[in-house]
C-alpha positions in Angstrom: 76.6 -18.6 -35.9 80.5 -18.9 -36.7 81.0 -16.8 -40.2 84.6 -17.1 -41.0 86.9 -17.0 -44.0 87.2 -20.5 -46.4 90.5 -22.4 -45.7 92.0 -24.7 -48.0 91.1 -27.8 -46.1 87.3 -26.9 -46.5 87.7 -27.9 -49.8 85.9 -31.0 -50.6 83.5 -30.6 -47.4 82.4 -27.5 -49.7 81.8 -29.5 -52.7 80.2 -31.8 -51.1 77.8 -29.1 -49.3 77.2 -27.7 -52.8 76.6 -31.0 -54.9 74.0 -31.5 -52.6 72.2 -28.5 -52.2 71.7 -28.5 -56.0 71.0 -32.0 -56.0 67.1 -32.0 -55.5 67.1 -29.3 -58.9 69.0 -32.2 -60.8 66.6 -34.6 -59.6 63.7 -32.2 -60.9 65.4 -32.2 -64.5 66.7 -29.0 -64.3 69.8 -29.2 -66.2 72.5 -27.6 -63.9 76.0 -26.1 -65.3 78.9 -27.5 -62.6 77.5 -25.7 -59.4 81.1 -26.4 -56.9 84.1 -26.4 -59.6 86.6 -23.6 -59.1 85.9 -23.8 -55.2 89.6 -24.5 -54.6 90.9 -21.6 -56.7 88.4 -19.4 -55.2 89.2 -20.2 -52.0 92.8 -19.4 -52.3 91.2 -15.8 -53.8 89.8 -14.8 -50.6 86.3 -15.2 -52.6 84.5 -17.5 -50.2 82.9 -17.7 -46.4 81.2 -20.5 -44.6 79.4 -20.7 -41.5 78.6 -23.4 -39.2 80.8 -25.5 -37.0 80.4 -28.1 -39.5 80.1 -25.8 -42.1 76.6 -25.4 -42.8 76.3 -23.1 -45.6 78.7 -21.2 -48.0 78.9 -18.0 -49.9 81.6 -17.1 -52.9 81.4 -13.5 -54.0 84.2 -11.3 -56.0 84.4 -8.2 -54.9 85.6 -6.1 -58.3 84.5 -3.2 -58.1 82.3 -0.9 -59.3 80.1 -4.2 -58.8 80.5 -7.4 -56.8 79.8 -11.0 -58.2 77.5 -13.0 -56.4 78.9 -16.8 -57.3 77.4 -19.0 -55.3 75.1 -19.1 -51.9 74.3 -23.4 -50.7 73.0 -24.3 -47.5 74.0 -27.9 -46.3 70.2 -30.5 -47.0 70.0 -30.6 -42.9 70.2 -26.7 -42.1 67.7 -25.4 -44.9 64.9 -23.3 -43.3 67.3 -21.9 -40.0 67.8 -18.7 -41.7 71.3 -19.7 -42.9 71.2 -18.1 -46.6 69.8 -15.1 -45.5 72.8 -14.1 -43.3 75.5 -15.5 -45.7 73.1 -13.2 -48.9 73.3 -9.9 -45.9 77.1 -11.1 -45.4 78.1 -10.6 -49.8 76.5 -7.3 -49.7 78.3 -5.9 -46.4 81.2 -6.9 -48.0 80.2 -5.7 -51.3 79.2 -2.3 -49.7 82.5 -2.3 -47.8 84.9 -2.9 -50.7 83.2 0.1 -52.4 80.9 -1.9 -54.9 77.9 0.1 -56.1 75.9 -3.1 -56.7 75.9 -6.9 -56.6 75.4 -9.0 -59.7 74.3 -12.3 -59.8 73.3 -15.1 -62.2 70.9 -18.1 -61.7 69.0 -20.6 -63.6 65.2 -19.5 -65.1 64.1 -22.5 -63.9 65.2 -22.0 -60.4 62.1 -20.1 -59.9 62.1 -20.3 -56.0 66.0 -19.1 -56.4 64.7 -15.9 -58.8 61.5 -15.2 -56.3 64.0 -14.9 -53.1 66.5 -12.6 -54.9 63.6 -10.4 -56.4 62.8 -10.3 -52.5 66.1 -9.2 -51.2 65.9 -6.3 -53.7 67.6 -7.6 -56.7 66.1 -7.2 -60.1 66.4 -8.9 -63.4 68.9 -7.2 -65.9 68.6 -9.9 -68.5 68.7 -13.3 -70.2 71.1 -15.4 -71.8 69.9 -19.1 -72.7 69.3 -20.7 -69.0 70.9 -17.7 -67.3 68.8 -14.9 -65.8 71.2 -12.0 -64.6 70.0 -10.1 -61.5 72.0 -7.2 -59.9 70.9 -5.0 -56.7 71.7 -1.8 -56.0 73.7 -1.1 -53.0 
């Protein structure tokens, strides 16, 4: 699978991707924050990766660290299930490990069980709460 660095003109393919990955948690009533805004900004940070040729999936992390910020991981409606998320997830914390970071934080929705179940998986646990937010990090 091509894994390559954001460009600027992936832009609105991204949001797109994103929208719509979230979409079946809006139809389910789960009351979302804005799951694609800053992707333009973030973008021109270095902060984002996308695989697929069309993009398929996308990951946005910020590598600060001691710890990295897992923003965002979406896999495009038509590629869910081919493994996609899993490489971008093993992608954010080789290049969490290689910038240094001692950890990766995240944040998701409590309702977003299946989201919280994977991530407990992959070795992250929960730190905390904060409304909707459950706050996960993972020791690298």
């Amino acid at each position: 699978m091509d894994l390559r660095r954001a460009q600027d003109s992936d832009a609105g393919a991204l949001t797109q991707l994103i929208d719509a990955a979230y979409q079946p948690y809006r139809d389910a009533g789960v009351a979302l924050p804005d799951v694609s805004g800053g992707i333009a900004e973030a973008i021109s940070a270095g902060e984002v990766w996308v695989i697929g040729a069309p993009v398929q999936g996308v990951l946005m992390i910020r590598l600060t660290p001691p710890n990295a910020h897992l923003m965002n991981v979406a896999v495009a409606t038509s590629a869910k299930g081919q493994g996609i998320g899993g490489v971008l997830i093993r992608h954010g914390v080789a290049l969490a490990q290689e910038a240094g970071c001692t950890a990766v934080d995240l944040a998701t929705h409590r309702d977003l069980a299946d989201n919280i179940a994977l991530y407990t998986h992959l070795g992250w646990q929960e730190c905390g709460r904060d409304g909707m937010r459950v706050m996960m990090t993972r020791a690298l």
